[in-house]
FIVO-846139 format. One record per residue (C-alpha): x, z, y; residue in one letter. Coordinates in steps of 0.2 Angstrom, whole numbers. Each point is the difference from the previous one (the first is absolute). Example, Ala and Ser with C-alpha at 12.3 -4.5 7.8 and 13.67 -1.06 7.14 Angstrom:
REM FIVO-846139
east=62, up=39, north=-22, code=A
east=6, up=-3, north=17, code=S
//
This chain:
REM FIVO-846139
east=562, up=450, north=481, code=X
east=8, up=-9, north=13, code=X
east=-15, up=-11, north=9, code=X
east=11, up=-12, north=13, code=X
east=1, up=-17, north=-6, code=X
east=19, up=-3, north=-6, code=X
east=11, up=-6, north=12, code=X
east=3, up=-20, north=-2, code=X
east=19, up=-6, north=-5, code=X
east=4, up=-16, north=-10, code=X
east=2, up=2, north=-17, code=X
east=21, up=4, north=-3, code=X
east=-3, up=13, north=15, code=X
east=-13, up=10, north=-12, code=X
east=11, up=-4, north=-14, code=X
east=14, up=8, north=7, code=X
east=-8, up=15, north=7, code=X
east=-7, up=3, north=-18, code=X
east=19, up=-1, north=-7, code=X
east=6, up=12, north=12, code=X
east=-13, up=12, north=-5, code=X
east=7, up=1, north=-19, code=X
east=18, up=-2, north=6, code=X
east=2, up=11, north=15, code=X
east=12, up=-9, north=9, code=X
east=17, up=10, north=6, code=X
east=13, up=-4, north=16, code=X
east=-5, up=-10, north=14, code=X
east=-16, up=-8, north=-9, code=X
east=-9, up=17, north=1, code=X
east=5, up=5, north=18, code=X
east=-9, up=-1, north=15, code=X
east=-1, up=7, north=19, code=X
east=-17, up=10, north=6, code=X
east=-2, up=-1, north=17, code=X
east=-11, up=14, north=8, code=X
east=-5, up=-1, north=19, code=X
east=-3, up=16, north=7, code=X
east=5, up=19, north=-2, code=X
east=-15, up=9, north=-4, code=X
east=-6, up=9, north=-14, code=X
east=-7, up=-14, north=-8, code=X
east=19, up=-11, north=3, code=X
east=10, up=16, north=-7, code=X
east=-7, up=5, north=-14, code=X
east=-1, up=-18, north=-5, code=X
east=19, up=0, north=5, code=X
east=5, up=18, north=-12, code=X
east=-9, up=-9, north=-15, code=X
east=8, up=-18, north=0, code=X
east=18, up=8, north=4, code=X
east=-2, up=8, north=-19, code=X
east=4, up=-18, north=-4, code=X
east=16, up=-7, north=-4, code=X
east=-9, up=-19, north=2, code=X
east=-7, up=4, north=15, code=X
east=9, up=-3, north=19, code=X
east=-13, up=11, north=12, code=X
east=2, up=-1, north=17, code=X
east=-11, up=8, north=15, code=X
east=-2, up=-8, north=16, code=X
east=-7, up=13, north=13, code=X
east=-1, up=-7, north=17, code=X
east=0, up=19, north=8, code=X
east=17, up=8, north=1, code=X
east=-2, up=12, north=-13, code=X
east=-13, up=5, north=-12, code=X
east=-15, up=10, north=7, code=X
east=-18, up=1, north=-4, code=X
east=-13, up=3, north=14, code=X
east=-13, up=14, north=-2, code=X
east=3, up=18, north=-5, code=X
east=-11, up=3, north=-16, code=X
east=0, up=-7, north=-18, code=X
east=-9, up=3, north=-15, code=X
east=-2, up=-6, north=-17, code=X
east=-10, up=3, north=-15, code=X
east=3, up=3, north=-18, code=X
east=3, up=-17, north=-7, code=X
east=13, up=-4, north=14, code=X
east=9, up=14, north=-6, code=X
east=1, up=-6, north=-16, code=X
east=8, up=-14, north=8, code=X
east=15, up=12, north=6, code=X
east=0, up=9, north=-14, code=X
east=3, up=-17, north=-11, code=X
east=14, up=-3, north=14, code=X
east=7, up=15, north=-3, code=X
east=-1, up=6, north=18, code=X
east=-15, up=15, north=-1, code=X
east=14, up=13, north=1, code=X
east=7, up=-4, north=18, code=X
east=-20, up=-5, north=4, code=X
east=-4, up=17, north=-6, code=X
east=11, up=8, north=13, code=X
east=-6, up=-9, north=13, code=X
east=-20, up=2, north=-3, code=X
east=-10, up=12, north=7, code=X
east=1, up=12, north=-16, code=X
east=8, up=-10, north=-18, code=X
east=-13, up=-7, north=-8, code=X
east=-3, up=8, north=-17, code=X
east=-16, up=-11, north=-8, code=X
east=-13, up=16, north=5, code=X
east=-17, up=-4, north=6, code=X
east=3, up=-1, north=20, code=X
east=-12, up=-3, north=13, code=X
east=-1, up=-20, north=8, code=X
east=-11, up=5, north=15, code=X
east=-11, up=14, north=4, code=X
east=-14, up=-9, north=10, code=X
east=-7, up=8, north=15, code=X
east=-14, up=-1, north=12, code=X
east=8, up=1, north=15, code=X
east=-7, up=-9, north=17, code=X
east=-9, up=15, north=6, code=X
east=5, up=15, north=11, code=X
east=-7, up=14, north=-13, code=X
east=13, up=3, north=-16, code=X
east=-3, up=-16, north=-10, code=X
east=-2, up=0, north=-21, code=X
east=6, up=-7, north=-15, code=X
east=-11, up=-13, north=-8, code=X
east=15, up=-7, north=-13, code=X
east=15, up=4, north=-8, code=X
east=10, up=-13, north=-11, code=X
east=12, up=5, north=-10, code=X
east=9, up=-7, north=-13, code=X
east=17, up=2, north=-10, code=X
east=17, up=2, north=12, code=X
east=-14, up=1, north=14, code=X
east=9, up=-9, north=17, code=X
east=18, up=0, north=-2, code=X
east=6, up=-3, north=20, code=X
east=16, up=-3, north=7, code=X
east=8, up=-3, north=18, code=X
east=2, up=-19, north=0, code=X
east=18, up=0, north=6, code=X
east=5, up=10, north=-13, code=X
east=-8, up=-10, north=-15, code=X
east=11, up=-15, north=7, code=X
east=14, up=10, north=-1, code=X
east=-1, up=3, north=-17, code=X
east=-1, up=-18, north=-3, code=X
east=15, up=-4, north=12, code=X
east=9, up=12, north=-8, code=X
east=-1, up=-11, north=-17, code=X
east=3, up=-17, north=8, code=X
east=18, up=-6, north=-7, code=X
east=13, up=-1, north=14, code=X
east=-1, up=-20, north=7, code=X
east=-20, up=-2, north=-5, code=X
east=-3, up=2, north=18, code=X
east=1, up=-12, north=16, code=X
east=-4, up=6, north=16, code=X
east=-7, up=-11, north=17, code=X
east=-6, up=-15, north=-15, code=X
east=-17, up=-5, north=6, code=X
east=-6, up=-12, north=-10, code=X
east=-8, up=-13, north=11, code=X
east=-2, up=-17, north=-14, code=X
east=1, up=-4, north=-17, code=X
east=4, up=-16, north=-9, code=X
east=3, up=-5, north=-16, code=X
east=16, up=-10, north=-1, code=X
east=-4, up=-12, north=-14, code=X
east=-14, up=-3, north=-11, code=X
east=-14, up=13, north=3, code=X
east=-1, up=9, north=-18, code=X
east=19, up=-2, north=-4, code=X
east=12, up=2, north=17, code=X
east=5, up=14, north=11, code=X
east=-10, up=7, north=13, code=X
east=11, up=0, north=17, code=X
east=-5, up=14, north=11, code=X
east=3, up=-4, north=19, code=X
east=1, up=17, north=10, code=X
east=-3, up=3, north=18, code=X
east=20, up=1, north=4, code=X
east=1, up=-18, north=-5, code=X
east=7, up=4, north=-17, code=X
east=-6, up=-5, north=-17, code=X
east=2, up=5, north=-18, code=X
east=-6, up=-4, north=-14, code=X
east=-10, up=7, north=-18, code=X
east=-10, up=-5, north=-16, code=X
east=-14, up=12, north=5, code=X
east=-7, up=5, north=17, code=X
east=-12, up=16, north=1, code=X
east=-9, up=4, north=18, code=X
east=-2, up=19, north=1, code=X
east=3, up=-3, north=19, code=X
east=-18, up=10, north=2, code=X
east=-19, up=-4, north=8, code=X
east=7, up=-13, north=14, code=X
east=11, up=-9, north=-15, code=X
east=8, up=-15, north=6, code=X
east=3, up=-6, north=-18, code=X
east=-17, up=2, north=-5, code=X
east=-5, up=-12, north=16, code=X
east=11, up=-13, north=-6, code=X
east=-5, up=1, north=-17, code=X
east=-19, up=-3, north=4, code=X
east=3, up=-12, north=15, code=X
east=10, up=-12, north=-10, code=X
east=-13, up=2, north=-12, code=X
east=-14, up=-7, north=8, code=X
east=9, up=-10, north=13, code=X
east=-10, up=-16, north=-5, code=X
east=-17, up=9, north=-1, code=X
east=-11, up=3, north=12, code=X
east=-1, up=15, north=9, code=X
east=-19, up=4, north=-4, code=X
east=9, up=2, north=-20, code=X
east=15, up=12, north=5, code=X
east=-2, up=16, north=-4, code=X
east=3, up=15, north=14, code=X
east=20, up=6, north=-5, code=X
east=2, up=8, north=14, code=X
east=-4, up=19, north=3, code=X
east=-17, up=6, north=9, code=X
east=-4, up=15, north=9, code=X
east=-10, up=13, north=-11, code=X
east=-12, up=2, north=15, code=X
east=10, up=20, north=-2, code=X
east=12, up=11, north=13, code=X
east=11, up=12, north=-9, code=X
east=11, up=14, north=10, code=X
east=13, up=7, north=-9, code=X
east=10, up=17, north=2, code=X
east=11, up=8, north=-9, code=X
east=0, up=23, north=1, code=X
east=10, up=12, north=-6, code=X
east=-8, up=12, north=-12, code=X
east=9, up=15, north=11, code=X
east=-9, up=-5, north=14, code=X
east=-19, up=-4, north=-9, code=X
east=2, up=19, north=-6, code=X
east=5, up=9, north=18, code=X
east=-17, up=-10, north=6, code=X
east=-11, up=4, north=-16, code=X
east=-2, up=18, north=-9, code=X
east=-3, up=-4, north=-12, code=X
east=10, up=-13, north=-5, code=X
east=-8, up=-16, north=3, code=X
east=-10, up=-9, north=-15, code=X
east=11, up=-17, north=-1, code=X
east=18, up=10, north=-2, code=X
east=-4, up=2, north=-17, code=X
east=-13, up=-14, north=-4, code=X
east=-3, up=-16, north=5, code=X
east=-15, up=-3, north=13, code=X
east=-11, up=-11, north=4, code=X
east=-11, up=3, north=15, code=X
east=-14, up=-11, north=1, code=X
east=-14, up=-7, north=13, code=X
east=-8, up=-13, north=6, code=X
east=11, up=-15, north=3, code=X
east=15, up=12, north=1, code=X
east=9, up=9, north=-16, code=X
east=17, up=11, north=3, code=X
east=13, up=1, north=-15, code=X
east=11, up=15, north=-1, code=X
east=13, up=5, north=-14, code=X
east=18, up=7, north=-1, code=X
east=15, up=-10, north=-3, code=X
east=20, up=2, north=0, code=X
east=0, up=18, north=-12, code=X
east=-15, up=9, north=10, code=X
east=8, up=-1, north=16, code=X
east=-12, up=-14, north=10, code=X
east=-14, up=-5, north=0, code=X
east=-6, up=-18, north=2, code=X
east=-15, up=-4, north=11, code=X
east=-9, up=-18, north=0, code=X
east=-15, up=-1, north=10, code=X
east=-13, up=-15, north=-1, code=X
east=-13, up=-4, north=11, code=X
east=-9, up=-17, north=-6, code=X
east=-12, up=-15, north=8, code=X
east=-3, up=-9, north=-16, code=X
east=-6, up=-13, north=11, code=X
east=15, up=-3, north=6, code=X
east=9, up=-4, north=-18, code=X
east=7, up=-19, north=3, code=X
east=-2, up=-1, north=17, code=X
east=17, up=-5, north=11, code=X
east=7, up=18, north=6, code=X
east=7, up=-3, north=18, code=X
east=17, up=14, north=2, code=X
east=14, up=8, north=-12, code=X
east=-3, up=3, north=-16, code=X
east=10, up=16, north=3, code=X
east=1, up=12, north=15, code=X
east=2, up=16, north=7, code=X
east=-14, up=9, north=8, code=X
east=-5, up=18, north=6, code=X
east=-6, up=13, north=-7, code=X
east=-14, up=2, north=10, code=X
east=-8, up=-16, north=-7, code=X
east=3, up=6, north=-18, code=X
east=-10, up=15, north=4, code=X
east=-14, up=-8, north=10, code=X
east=-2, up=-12, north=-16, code=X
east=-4, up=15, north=-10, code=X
east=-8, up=12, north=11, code=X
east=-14, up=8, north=-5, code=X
east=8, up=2, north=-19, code=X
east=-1, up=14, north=-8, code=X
east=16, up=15, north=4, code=X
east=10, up=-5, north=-16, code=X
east=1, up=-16, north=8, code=X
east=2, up=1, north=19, code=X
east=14, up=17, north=-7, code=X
east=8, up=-12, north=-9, code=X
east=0, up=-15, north=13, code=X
east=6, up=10, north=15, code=X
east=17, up=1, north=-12, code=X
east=3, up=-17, north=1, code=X
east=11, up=-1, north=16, code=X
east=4, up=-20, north=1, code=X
east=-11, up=-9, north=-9, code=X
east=2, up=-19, north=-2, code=X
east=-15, up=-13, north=-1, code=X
east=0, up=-14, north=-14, code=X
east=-13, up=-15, north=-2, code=X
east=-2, up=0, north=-17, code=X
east=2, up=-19, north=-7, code=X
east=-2, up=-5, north=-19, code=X
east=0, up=-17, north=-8, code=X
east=-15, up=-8, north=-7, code=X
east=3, up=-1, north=-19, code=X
east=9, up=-16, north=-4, code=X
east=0, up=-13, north=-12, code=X
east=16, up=0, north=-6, code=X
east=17, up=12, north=2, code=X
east=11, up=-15, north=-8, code=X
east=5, up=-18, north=1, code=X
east=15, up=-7, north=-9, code=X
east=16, up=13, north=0, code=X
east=-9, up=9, north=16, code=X
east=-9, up=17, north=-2, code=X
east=-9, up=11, north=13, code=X
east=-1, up=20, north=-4, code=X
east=-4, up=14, north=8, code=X
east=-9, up=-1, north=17, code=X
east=7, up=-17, north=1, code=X
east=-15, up=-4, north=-17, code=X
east=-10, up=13, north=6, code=X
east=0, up=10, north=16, code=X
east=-15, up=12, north=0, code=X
east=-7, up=13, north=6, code=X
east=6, up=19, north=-2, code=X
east=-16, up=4, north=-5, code=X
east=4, up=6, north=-18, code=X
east=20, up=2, north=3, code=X
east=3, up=-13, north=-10, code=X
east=9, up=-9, north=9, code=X
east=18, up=4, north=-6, code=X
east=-4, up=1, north=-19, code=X
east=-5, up=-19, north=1, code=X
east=15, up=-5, north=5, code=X
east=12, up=11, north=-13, code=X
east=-16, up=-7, north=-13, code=X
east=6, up=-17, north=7, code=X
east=18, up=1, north=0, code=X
east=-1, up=9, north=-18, code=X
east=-9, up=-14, north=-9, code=X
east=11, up=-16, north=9, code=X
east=15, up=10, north=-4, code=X
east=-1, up=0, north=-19, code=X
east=-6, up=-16, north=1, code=X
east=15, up=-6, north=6, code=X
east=11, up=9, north=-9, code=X
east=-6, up=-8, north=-15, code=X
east=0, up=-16, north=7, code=X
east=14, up=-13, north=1, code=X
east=4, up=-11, north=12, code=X
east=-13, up=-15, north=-6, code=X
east=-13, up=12, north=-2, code=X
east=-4, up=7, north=17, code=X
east=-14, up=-10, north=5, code=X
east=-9, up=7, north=-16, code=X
east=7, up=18, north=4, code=X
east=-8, up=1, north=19, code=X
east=-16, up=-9, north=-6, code=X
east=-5, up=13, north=-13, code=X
east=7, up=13, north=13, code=X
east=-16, up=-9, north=11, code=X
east=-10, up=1, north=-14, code=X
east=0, up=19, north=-4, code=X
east=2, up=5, north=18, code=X
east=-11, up=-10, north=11, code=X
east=-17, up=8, north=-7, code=X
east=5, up=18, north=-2, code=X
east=8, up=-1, north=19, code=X
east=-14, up=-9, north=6, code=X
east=-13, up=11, north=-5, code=X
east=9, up=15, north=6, code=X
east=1, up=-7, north=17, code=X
east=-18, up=-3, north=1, code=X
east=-7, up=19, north=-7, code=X
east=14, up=6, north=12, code=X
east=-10, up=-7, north=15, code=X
east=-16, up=4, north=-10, code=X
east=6, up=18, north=-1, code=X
east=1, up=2, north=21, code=X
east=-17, up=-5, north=-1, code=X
east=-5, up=14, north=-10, code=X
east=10, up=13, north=7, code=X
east=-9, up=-6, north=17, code=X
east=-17, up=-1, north=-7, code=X
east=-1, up=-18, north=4, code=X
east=-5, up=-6, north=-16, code=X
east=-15, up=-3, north=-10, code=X
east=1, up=20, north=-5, code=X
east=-2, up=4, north=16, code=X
east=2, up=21, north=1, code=X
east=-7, up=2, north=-17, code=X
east=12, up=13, north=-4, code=X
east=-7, up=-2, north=-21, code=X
east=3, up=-17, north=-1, code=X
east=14, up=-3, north=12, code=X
east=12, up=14, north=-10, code=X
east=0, up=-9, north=-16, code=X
east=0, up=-18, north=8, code=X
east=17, up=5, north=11, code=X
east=8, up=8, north=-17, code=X
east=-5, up=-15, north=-9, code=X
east=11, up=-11, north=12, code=X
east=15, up=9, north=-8, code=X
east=-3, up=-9, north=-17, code=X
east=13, up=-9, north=1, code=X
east=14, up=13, north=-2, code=X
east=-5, up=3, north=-17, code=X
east=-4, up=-20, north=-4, code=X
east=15, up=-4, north=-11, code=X
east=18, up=10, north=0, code=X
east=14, up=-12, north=10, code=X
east=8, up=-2, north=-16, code=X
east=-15, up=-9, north=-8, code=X
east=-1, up=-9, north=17, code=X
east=19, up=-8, north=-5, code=X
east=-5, up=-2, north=-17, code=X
east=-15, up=-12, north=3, code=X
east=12, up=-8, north=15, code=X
east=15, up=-2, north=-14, code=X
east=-12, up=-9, north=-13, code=X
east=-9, up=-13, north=14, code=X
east=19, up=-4, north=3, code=X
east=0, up=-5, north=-16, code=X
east=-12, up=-9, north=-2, code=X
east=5, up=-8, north=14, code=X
east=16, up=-6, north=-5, code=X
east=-7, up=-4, north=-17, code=X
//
């Protein structure tokens, strides 16, 4: 059932939109130009779905030279696949993963008890059908730059402005970029990530006549968490460790108090991807003074963790450069839409990595606004990105808040404390969501509220 109020258009406007429901209209009346703004995961796969339509002109603005994702490790879980299976892409995927996924029961995490010198314990394992499927980052985009048509792409475009060049619900939107060109669409789609400038305009214009006491915080806040990342070869992880070490062949999670390690193997068994987090929830929302992104020595990775237990400190003297990250999310907003402008991916929802989430959301994003406006026309996509809102916004929202939830638990800083009885089934219980409702039923109840929109 679709619960946003319809969207207000004189009489002959609805009328029409109702004709062009039962006469699909053909030629020029039915096309459109999708602009999306950014080359991410979110803006790619959003990019490969549109392209399967004759009626739809895509174009990507990335203001980086080339596409490239920052970060090493990626996973996702059974219902994202779905999603690449239903795009016909699970076969070059399956290449790239750590193993093909094959549907078995696979472990998610095995969770550890870890922040003492003496060999630590298990005290939960979740495991659920595909398990973990992890990839290196760089190649997943590939994949998805490999299915781009030749012309979607435009490089050096940073999208600094929007405007709409006529009346708001029926002109184009102009796009002025930082090179002091323009261009133009019928749709603009912000997946230009957690420091989005279309998601600032959208919200600033929005309350530009309200007081600031009623303007809701749009912009991202520190988590209050330090992560340090490191990538390891596998050939190197077993010359240090007879035997081989735990995480080549399952995915870790080290835990202690106000710290947690993640561990697990991407790019075919060869690496393996370390993110370490070491939290001050006091912190969360507080201004973070300094580079979100650094470099930093090893020596102060391993004084963060010393006095873990050897599997961890084994594993941590592998990690020869590691980088330092103050881990920002969005508070979760009221609303990823207004008029023909749509936020996805970290742009909506930027949270935390906290139940490796991240990713999926955006691909769920880009799935669901991409059918919808591949059955829209060109009068209908006002109607097409607000049931994309309307679908999305809580699913996405809720995700981004058990993900920060989840660190919490992994650092026995919530209400569960160490109660390892209790605390086991609360973590598995944050995965939930994975077997909520199939992606496909998600597009189903976004293609009726369209309807009923345009009805």
């Amino acid at each position: 059932m679709c619960l946003l109020t319809l969207v207000r258009r004189p009489l002959y406007r609805r009328r029409d939109i109702l004709l062009s429901m039962i006469n699909q209209p053909s030629g020029n009346e039915s096309k459109f130009k999708v602009a999306i703004c950014g080359g991410g995961i979110s803006g790619l796969c959003l990019a490969v779905i549109l392209a399967q339509s004759p009626n739809i002109t895509v174009a990507v603005y990335e203001s980086a030279s080339r596409f490239k994702e920052i970060g090493a490790g990626v996973m996702i879980w059974s219902r994202t696949w779905k999603i690449l299976e239903a795009l016909n892409l699970d076969s070059e995927f399956s290449q790239i993963a750590h193993a093909p996924p094959d549907g078995s029961m696979g472990v998610g995490f095995d969770y550890r008890r870890s922040d003492q010198r003496t060999e630590g314990f298990r005290f939960h394992l979740v495991q659920m059908p595909y398990g973990c499927i992890r990839f290196h980052r760089a190649h997943f985009l590939d994949v998805l730059v490999n299915h781009l048509p030749r012309g979607v792409a435009h490089f050096g475009k940073r999208v600094v402005e929007y405007e709409y060049t006529n009346e708001k619900h029926l002109g184009e939107i102009t796009l002025l970029f930082a090179d002091g060109t323009k261009d133009t669409c019928n749709v603009l789609v912000g997946c230009d990530g957690v420091k989005s400038t279309i998601r600032s305009q959208l919200y600033r214009e929005e309350y530009l006549s309200q007081p600031p006491n009623s303007v809701p915080n749009y912009d991202p806040v520190f988590t209050g968490t330090i992560a340090y990342r490191g990538l390891v070869p596998v050939e190197q992880l077993c010359r240090a460790n007879k035997p081989v070490h735990r995480t080549v062949e399952t995915p870790m999670m080290y835990c202690g108090k106000g710290k947690h390690v993640v561990s697990y193997s991407i790019s075919q068994g060869s690496l393996v991807n370390v993110v370490t987090f070491a939290s001050e929830p006091e912190k969360e929302g507080t201004e973070y003074c300094g580079d979100w992104v650094s470099q930093c020595s090893q020596a102060e990775l391993l004084d963060c963790y010393d006095g873990w237990e050897p599997e961890v400190a084994d594993l941590l003297k592998c990690v020869e450069t590691p980088s330092r990250w103050a881990l920002h999310h969005l508070r979760p907003l009221p609303y990823y839409v207004r008029g023909r402008v749509a936020l996805i991916g970290d742009a909506a929802h930027a949270m935390a990595p906290h139940q490796g989430a991240g990713a999926g959301q955006a691909i769920e994003d880009a799935f669901v606004l991409g059918k919808l406006l591949m059955t829209a026309t060109a009068s209908t996509l006002e109607e097409a990105c607000k049931a994309y809102e309307n679908i999305r916004l809580p699913l996405a929202n809720a995700v981004l808040r058990g993900s920060q939830e989840s660190g919490g638990m992994y650092e026995f800083n919530s209400e569960y404390g160490d109660d390892y009885a209790q605390l086991g089934p609360a973590i598995e219980h944050q995965w939930d969501w994975i077997a909520l409702r199939t992606p496909e039923e998600d597009v189903e109840r976004a293609l009726k509220c369209y309807h009923s929109l345009v009805s």
